[in-house]
KEKETI-34634 format. One record per residue (C-alpha): x, y, z; residue number from 0. Coordinates in steps of 0.25 Angstrom, whole numbers, m for minus. Each point is the difference from the previous one (the first is absolute). Layout:
BEGIN
{atom {X Y Z} NUM};
...
This chain:
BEGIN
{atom {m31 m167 m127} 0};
{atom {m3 15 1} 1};
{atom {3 m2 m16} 2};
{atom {m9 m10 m2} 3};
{atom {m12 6 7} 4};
{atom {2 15 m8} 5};
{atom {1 m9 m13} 6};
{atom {m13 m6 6} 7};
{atom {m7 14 1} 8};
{atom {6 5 m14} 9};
{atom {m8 m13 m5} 10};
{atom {m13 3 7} 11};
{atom {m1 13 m5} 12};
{atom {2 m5 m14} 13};
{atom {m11 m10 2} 14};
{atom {m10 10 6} 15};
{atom {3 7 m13} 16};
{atom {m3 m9 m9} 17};
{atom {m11 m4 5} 18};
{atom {m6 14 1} 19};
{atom {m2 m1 m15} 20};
{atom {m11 m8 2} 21};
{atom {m3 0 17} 22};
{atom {m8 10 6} 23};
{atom {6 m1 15} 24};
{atom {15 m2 m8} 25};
{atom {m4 13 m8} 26};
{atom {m3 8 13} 27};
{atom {12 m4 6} 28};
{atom {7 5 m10} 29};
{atom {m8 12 m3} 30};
{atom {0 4 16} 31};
{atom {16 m1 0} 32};
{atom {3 9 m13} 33};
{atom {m1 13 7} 34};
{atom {1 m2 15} 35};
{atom {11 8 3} 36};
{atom {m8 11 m6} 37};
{atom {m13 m4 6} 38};
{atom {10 2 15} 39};
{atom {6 14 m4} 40};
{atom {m15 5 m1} 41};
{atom {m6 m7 11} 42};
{atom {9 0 12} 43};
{atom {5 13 6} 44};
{atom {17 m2 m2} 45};
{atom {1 7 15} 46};
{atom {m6 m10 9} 47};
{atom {3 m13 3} 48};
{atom {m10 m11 0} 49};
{atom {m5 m15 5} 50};
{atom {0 m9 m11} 51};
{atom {m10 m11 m1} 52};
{atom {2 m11 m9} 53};
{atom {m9 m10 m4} 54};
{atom {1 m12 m10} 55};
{atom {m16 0 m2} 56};
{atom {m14 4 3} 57};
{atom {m1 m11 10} 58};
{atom {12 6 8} 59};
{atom {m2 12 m1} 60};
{atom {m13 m4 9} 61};
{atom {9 m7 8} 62};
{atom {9 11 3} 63};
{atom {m12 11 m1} 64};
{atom {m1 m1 16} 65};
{atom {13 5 4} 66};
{atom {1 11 m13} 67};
{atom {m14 6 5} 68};
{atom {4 1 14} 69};
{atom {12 6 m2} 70};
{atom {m6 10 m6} 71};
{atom {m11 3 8} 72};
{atom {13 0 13} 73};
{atom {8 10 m10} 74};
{atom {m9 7 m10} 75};
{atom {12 9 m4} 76};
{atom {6 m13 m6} 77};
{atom {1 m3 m14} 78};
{atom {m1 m12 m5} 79};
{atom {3 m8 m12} 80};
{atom {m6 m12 m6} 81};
{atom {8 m9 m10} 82};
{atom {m8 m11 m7} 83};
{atom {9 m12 m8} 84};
{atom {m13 m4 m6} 85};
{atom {m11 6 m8} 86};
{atom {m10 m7 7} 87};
{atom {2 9 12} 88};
{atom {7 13 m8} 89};
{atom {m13 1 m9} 90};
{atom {m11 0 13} 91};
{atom {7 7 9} 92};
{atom {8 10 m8} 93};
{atom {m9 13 4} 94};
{atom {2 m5 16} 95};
{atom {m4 12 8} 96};
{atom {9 m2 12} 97};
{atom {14 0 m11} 98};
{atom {6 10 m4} 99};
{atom {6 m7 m12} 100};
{atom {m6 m14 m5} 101};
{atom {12 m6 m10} 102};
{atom {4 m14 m7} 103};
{atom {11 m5 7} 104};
{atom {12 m1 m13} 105};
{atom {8 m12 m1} 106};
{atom {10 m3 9} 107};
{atom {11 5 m5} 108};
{atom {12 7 7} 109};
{atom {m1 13 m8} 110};
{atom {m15 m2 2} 111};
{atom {0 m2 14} 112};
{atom {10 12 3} 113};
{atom {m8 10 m9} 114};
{atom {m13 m4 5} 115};
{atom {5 1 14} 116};
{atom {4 14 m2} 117};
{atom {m11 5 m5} 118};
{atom {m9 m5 10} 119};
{atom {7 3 11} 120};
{atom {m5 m11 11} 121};
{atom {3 2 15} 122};
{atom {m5 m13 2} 123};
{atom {m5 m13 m10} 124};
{atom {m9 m9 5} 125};
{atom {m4 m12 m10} 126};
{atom {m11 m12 4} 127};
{atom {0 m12 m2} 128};
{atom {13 m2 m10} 129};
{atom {7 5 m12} 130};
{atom {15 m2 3} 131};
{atom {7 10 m10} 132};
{atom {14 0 2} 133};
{atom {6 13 m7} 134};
{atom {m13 8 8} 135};
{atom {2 m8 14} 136};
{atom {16 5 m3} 137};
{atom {m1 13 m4} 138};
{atom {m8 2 13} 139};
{atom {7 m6 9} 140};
{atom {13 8 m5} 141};
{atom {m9 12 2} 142};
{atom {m3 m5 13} 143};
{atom {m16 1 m2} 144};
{atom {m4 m8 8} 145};
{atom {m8 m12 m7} 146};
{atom {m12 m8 6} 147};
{atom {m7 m12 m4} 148};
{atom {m14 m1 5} 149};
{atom {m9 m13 0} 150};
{atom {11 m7 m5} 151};
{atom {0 m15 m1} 152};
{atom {11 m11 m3} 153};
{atom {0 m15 m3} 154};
{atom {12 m9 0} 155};
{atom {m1 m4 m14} 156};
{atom {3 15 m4} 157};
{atom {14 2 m6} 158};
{atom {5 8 14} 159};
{atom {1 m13 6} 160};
{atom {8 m7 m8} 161};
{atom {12 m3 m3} 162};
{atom {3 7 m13} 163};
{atom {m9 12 7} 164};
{atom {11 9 2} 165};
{atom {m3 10 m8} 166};
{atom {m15 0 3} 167};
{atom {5 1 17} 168};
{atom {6 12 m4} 169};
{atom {m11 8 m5} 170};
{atom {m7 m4 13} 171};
{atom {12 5 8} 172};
{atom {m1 14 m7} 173};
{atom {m15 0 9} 174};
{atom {0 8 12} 175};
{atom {m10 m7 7} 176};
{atom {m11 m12 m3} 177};
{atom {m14 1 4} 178};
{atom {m6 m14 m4} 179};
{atom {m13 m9 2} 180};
{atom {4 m14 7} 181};
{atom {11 m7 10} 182};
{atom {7 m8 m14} 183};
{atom {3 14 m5} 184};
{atom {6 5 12} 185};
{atom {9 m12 2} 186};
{atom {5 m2 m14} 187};
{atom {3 15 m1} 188};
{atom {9 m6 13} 189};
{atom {4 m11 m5} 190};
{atom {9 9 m10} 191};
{atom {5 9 10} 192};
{atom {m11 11 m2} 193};
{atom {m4 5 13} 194};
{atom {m5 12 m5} 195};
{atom {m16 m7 1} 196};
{atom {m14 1 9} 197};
{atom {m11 m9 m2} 198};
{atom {m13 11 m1} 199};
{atom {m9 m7 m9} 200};
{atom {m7 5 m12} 201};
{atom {m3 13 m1} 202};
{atom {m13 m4 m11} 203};
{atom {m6 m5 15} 204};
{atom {m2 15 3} 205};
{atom {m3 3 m16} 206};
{atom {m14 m8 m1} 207};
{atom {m3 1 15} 208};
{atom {0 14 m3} 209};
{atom {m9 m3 m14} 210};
{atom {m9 m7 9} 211};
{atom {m3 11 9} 212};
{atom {m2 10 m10} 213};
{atom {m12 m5 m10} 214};
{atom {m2 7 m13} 215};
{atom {m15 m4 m4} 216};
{atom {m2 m5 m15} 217};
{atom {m14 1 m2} 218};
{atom {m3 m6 m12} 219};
{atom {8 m12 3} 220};
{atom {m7 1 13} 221};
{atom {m13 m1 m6} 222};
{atom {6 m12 m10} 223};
{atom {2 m9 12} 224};
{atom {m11 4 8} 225};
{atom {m4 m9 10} 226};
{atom {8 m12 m5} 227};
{atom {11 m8 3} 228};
{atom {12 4 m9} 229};
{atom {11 m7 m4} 230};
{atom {14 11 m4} 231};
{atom {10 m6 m8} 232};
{atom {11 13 2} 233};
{atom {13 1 m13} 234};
{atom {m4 m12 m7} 235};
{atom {5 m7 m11} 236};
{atom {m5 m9 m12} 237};
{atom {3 m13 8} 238};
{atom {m6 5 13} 239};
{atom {m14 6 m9} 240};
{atom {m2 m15 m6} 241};
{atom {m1 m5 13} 242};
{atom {m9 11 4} 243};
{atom {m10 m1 m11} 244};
{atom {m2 m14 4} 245};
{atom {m4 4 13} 246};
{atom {m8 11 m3} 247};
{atom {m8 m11 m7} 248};
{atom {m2 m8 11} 249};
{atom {m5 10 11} 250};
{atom {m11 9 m9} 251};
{atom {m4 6 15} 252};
{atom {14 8 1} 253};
{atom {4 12 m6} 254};
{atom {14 m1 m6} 255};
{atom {11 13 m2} 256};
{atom {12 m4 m8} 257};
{atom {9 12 0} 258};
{atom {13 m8 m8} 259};
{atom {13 6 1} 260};
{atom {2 4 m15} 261};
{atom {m12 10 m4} 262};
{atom {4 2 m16} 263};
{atom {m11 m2 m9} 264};
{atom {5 m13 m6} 265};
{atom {0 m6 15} 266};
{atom {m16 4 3} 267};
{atom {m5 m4 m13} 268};
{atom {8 m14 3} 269};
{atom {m8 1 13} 270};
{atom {m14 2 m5} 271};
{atom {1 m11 m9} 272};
{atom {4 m10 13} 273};
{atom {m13 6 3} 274};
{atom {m9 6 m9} 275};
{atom {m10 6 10} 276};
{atom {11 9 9} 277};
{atom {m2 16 m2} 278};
{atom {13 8 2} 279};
{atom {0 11 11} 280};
{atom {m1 10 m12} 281};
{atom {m12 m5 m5} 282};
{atom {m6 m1 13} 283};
{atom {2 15 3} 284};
{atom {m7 2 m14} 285};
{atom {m12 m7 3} 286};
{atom {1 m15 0} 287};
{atom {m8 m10 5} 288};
{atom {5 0 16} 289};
{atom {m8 m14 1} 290};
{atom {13 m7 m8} 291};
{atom {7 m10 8} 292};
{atom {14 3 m2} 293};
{atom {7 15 m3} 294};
{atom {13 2 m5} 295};
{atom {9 13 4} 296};
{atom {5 5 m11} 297};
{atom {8 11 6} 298};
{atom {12 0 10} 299};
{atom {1 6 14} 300};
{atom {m15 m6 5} 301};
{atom {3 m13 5} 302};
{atom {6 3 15} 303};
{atom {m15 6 3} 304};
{atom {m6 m10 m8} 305};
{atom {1 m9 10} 306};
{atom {m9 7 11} 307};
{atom {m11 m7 m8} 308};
{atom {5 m14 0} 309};
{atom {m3 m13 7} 310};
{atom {14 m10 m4} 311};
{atom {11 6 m9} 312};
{atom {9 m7 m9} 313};
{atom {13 6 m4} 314};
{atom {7 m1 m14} 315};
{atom {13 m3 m4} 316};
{atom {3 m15 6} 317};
{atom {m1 m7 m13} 318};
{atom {13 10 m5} 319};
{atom {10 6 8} 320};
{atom {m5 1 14} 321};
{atom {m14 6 5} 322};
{atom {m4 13 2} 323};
{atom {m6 10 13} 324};
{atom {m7 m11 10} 325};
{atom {0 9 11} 326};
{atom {m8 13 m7} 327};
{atom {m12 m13 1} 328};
{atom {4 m5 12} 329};
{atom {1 14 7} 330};
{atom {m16 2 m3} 331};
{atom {m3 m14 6} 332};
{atom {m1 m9 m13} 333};
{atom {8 m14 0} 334};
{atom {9 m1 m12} 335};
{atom {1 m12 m10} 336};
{atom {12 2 m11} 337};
{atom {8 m10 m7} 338};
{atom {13 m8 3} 339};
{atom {11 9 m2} 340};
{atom {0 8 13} 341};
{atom {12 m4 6} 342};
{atom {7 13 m2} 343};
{atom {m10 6 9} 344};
{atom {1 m1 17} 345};
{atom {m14 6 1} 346};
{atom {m6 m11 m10} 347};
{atom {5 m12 9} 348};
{atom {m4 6 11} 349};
{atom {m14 3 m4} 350};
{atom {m1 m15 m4} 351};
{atom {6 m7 13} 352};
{atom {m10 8 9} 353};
{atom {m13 m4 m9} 354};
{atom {m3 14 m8} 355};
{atom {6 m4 m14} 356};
{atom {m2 m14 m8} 357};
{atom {12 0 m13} 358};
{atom {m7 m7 m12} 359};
{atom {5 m7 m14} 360};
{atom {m13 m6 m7} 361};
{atom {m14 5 1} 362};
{atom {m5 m13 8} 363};
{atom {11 8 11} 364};
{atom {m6 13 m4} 365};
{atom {m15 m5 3} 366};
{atom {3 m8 12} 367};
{atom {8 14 6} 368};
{atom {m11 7 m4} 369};
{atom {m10 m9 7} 370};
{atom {9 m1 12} 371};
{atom {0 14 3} 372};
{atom {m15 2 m2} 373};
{atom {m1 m10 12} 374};
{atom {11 7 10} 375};
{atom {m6 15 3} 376};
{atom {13 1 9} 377};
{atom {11 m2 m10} 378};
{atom {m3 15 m6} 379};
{atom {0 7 15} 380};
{atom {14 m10 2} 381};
{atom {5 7 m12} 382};
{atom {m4 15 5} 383};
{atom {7 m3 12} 384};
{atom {12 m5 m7} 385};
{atom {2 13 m5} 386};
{atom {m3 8 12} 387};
{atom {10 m7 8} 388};
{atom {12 3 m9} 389};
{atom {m2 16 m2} 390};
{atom {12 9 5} 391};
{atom {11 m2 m8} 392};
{atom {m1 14 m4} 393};
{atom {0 5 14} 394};
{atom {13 m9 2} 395};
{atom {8 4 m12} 396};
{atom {m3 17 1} 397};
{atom {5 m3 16} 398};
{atom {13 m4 m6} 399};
{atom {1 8 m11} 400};
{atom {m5 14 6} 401};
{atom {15 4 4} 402};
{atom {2 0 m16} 403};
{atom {m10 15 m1} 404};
């Protein structure tokens, strides 16, 4: 099987390339890639050892932020890497002051995952969420790092549960210790004789409770909502926007902020002729009419304080591969509406059993959630306290860990 799976990555590699040619995310991929060994030789001090973060996105990287930022803060004579599999998360968070070295994580390989382990040198790896790379979860545990994963979570359709999962199960054995969101995960690692396992939760609990508590004032979007209700869909995409800009129609008393997950020029402009009238954040900070009813972000990094100024919160992503941050909304007090595919995502059923999240698939479920949730004041304040309830998964995993430093 092993040969299968490094035929599989050989193939990926040559995919991503061709696809550089004419992709800007393959192009950075690759371009990120073609001189990293030479980008660790200057950046890292070849003395010292390291703790290596590993992240597959911008999304966990906010996941696993919690648990980075404190160890730092407990051991500032730490350094600490940050690997990125995704130019998504690279890109942003490439100049991230608390590493000592921010890197593109290269293909897994067996000579690439001996060569970059050596020159990074980790003490400790601690991944979130997944990402299961069998020639780095070797190498390390034939090092004898010892290898973590944080917020993880498994469902029994995954290949680790199966019966031609063999291979995929001995990755996982390679894991020193699994820190994961919900009972199902703890008793299907069991169920395959992994006992290496303790139900924490989600470290993202602590993430955007954290963000809640710590406002960064935008003025001029501020002053765009003034004292009117206002409608935020965060990381949108095209099938989420049509529906909004039917419901922007309808409910000419609200302000409406449509932050979409894609901010290319292409995407806004596709954005704007759904709705003629939108200004973009950029226009806005050069003068535009603040009295517009809808704003579109046309940057990256604002949504998680954008939502300080919210009233309900709908969340992109559910029309494609799975929805995105709920809990960055509901951690400010806003219930959440998002399409039908969120059945990867504990905290998305959760919201909806306990009233603080509606999922949609047509506009008439749109307007209805929207009217829903104008009438029940308490579904937001059910949401705040959602979130507030499941903070200290950091706390737990440090606990366990600390004997590591």
């Amino acid at each position: 099987m092993l040969w299968l799976y490094n035929i599989g990555i050989s193939f990926y590699g040559i995919v991503v390339g061709v696809f550089s040619l004419f992709n800007v995310k393959a192009r950075l991929f690759i371009k990120g890639r073609s001189t990293l060994f030479n980008q660790i030789e200057k950046t890292l001090d070849p003395s010292t050892t390291n703790i290596w973060f590993h992240f597959a996105s911008l999304g966990e990287f906010e996941q696993g932020r919690p648990v980075l930022e404190k160890i730092k803060e407990l051991h500032p004579n730490k350094n600490i890497v940050v690997t990125f599999f995704s130019p998504s998360g690279y890109e942003i968070r490439k100049n991230y002051s608390l590493a000592a070295g921010v890197f593109y994580l290269p293909l897994d390989t067996a000579a690439n995952a001996k060569k970059f382990i050596a020159a990074i040198k980790p003490e400790i790896a601690i991944f979130t969420k997944y990402e299961f790379w069998y020639h780095y979860f070797n190498v390390l545990n034939q090092q004898k790092i010892p290898l973590y994963i944080i917020s993880g979570i498994f469902r029994a359709d995954q290949p680790f549960f199966k019966w031609y999962g063999s291979f995929h199960r001995k990755i996982l054995s390679f894991v020193t210790h699994f820190f994961v969101q919900n009972r199902e995960s703890v008793d299907l690692l069991k169920s395959i004789q992994l006992e290496n396992v303790s139900l924490s939760g989600d470290t993202r609990f602590d993430r955007v409770a954290e963000n809640a508590q710590s406002l960064k004032n935008i003025k001029e979007v501020a002053d765009f909502c003034g004292p009117n209700p206002v409608f935020i869909a965060g990381s949108s995409w095209p099938a989420d926007e049509r529906l909004i800009a039917e419901l922007i129609l309808q409910h000419p008393d609200w302000k409406f902020i449509i932050a979409p997950h894609e901010t290319d020029a292409a995407h806004i402009d596709e954005i704007k002729k759904l709705i003629p009238a939108a200004i973009t954040h950029s226009a806005l900070l050069k003068g535009a009419d603040k009295t517009a009813q809808t704003l579109i972000i046309d940057n990256i990094g604002m949504l998680s304080s954008l939502y300080q100024y919210g009233t309900i919160a709908y969340i992109g992503g559910g029309f494609g591969v799975g929805i995105h941050n709920t809990l960055e909304a509901a951690a400010f007090g806003l219930p959440v509406i998002f399409g039908p595919k969120y059945d990867k995502f504990q905290e998305a059923k959760d919201l909806i059993k306990i009233g603080a999240a509606i999922s949609i698939e047509t506009e008439n479920d749109l307007s209805t959630a929207f009217l829903q949730f104008q009438k029940n004041a308490a579904a937001g304040k059910i949401a705040q306290k959602y979130v507030q309830d499941k903070t200290g998964s950091t706390r737990q995993i440090l606990k366990y860990i600390a004997n590591n430093f």
